[in-house]
Each structure stands twice: as C-alpha cells, then as structure tokens.
N, C-alpha and C positions, 0 to 999 in steps of 0.2 A: 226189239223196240218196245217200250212202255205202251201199253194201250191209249187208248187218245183220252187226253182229262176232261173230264164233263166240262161243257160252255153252261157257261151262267152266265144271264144276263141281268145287270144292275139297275134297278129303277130310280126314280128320283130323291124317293125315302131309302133306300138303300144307300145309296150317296154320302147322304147325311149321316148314318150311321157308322159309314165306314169311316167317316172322315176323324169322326168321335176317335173311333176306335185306335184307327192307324196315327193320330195327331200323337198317341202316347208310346214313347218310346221302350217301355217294357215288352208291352204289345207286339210291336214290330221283330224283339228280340227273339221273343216266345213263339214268333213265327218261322221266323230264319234259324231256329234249335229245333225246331221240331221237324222243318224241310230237311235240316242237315241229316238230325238223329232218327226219326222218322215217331219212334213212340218213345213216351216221356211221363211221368208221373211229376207233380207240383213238387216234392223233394226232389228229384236230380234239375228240374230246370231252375229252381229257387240255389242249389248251389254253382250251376255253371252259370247264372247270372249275377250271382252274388244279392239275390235279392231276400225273403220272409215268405216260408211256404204260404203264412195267409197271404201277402200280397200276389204272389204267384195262383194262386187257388184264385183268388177270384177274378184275375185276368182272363186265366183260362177257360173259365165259365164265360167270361163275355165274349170271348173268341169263339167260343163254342157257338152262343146265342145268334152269331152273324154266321154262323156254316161255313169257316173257317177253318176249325178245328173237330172232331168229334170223338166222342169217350170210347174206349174200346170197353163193351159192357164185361164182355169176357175177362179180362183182366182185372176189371175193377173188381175191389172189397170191401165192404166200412166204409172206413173214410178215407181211403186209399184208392183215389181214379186215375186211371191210366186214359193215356188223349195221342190223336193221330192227324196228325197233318192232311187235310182234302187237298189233293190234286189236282183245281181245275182253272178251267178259262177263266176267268172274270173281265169282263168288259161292259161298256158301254157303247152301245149301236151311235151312229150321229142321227141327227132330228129328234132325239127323244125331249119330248116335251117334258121340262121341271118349270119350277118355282122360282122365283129371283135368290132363296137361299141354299133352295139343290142347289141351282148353275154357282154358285159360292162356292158350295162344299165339294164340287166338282173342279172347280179353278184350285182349289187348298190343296186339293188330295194329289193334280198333277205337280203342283209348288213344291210338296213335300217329296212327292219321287223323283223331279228336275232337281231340287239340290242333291238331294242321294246322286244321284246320276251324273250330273259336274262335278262331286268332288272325285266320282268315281274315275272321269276322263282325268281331273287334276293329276290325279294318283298313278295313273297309266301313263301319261305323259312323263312326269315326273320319273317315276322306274323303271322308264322302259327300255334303256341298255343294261340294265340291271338285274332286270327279270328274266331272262335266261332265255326267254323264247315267249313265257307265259302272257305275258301285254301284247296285244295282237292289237292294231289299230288300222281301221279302215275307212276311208271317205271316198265317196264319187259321188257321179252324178247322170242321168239319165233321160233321155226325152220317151214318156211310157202315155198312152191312154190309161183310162181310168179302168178299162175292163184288164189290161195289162198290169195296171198297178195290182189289183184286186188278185189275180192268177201269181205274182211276184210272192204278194204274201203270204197267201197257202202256201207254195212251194217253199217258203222261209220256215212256216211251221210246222208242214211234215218232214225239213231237215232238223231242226231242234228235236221235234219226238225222236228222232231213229237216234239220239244222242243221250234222252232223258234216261233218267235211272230212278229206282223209286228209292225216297227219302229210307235211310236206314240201309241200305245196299246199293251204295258210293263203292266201282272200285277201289281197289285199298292205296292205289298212287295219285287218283285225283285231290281237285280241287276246287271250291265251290267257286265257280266262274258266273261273273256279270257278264251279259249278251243283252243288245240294245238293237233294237232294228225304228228309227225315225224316218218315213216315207213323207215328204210334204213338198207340193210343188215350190221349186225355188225363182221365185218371183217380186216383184217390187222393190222398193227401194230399199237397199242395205241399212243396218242400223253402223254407225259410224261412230269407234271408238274415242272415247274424249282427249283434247292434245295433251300430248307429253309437254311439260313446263318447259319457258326455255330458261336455260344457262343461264344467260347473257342478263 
C-alpha cells in the first residue's frame, strides 16, 4: 500500500487560484500525464499533448507555483527541468469562511469536476455491456449518523490507498480508473424531469 498522501488544506485564496488554474484545459491534461507517467520533462508532455514546449514550460511552472507539481532538481539541467506529480489530499473543510468570489470560484471549480463526472457516468452507462467487466456501477442508499457517515469515509479511503500505486509504476495490465464516492443526505423534494412532448 502507497503511503498515505499529504492532506492539504485549501483556503479561500487558494480557491481562486485553483480555479484559474484548473478552468484551463492544458493544465488539467499536464496533470492526468504526469499522475499517469509520474516524471516528465516540457518536451515529452508537449509531444503527448500535441502542444509547444513554450506553452507546456510555462504551464508547468504555474502548476508548480500552486504545489501541484514539483521540479525534480536532480534531474533538471540548463534549460531542461524535469517535474513530478504531488500525491496529496486536497480538500476543503465545510464552514471555512470565504469571500463572495472564493464561494464563486469554489461553486466553478465543483461545475468543472460535475461535468467531468456526468460525462464520465454517460460514458459508463453507455459501455457497459461492452466493457468487459471494466464499468462497475453502483447506487444505494443508507440511513447513517453523521459520526457514522464521517467513519464510512475513512474506511472508503483507507480502501483506495491499499489499491493506490505511485504515478510512473502503474501495473503493466491496468488502467487509469475514475472512482467517485458522493455521500449527501437524500432528502426533499426531487428535482422533476421536464415532459416528454406529446404525439398527438
């Protein structure tokens, strides 16, 4: 089992930054290559993106700049830096007091990972006698106290560490699998699909 990744906790000015950061899609790519491949240099992520090592170089430095990514000084030379994917928790505690454009950049930043995430279920749905085994889908529902809910989710993410593998030494038959765990009391009034037109 991977050792456990540093928690970080996000402030309100962090927020914001992330939001900067993560709104661009190069950004987001240069993350999911480097979690994939683990260490990377601005030439090989500029050609498996198909992007311009300047434009990749100075992504990279701004991913660095949020503690994201960080240079591996050993490797680096000249003008040739080598960079490495950080490992950790990142969240946001609830009651943390922001600013009317934190809580913004906090509503943006879950918008942006809810659509990743719905096409991700579209996708699953969509392939899933297809995919051999690989789409795994599961829904329930639970009646938990909160001290209960709170014990759920550790034990959900000391089951993901004993599974984690560190970026760059990916058994050689995996595959980079999305895992979602959404815990929220199921209460009030349903949101109610709009009608199907009639025929007639």
């Amino acid at each position: 089992m991977v050792e456990r990744p540093e928690k970080r906790v996000l402030t309100g000015p962090d927020l914001k930054a992330f939001y900067k950061a993560l709104s661009n899609p190069v950004r987001r790519d240069i993350l999911s290559y480097l979690g994939e491949h683990g260490e990377a240099n601005s030439t090989s992520v500029a050609k498996a993106l198909g992007e311009s090592t300047g434009t990749t170089s100075y992504h990279l430095r701004k991913l660095a700049d949020l503690k994201l990514i960080a240079e591996i000084e050993e490797r680096s030379a000249g003008r040739e830096r080598w960079w490495k994917s950080l490992m950790t928790d990142i969240f946001t505690p609830p009651g943390l007091e922001l600013t009317a454009d934190e809580r913004e950049a906090a509503v943006k930043i879950g918008a942006l990972k809810m659509t990743h995430d719905l096409n991700l279920v579209v996708s699953a749905y969509a392939g899933y006698d297809s995919s051999a085994g690989w789409n795994q889908i599961y829904r329930s529902g639970l009646r938990m106290t909160k001290e209960q809910v709170a014990t759920f989710v550790e034990e959900y993410q000391t089951l993901l560490r004993k599974y984690l593998t560190e970026p760059g030494d990916h058994p050689p038959d995996s595959r980079p699998m999305a895992v979602r765990l959404v815990v929220v009391p199921d209460e009030g009034p349903r949101p109610t699909l709009p009608a199907e037109p009639d025929d007639d």
